[in-house]
N, C-alpha and C positions, 0 to 999 in steps of 0.2 A: 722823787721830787722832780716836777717837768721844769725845765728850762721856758722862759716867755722867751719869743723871739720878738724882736722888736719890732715894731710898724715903721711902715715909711718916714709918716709924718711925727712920730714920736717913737726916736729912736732911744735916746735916753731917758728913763723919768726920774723926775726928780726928787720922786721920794723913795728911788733905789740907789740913789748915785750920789757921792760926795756933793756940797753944796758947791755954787756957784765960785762962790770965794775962795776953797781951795781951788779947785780948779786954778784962777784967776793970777792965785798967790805966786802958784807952781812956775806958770807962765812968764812970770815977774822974772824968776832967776839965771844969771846969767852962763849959769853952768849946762846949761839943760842942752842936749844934741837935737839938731836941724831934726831929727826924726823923730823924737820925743816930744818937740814945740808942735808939731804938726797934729800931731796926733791930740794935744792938750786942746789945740786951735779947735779938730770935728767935734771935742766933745764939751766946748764951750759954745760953739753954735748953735749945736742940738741942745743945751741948756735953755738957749735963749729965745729957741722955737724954731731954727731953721728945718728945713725936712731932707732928707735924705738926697735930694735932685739939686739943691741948692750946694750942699757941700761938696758933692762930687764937681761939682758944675766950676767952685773955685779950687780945690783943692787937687784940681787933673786926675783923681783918683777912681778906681770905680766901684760902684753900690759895695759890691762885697765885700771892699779893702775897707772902705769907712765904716759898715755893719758890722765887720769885727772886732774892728777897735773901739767904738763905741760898747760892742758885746762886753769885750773885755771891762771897758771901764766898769759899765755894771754891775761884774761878777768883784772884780778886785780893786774898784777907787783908782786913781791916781799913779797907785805903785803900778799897778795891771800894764802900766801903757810904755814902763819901762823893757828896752832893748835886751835882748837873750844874752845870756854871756858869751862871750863866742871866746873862742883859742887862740 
């Protein structure tokens, strides 16, 4: 099975990725870490049509940090974007 890498300008699609709504709901909650909203933030943009140049451009991030997480969402929804466990 090949992985799709995703294009610039449509790095999420939307008929691979959790609807808008979750996304949107997730975002709502007031539990959620500064690094978790962020990440919820690129792939609500990318939902909404932004491209790739546009998110790095507010998110101080770069291409590769917002392609992966984006990638992630792809592959696992919402959970995906959740932080590692750490010790």
């Amino acid at each position: 099975m090949s992985m799709v890498m995703p294009r610039e300008r449509d790095a999420v699609s939307p008929e691979s990725a959790e609807p808008r709504a979750a996304v949107e709901a997730r975002l709502r909650r007031r539990d959620l870490s500064s690094r978790v909203r962020e990440r919820l933030a690129m792939v609500k943009a990318s939902l909404l049509g932004q491209d790739l140049a546009t998110i790095t451009a507010w998110t101080g991030r770069s291409a590769r940090t917002v392609r992966r997480w984006l990638e992630q969402f792809a592959r696992g929804g919402v959970e995906a974007l959740a932080d590692a466990p750490r010790r």
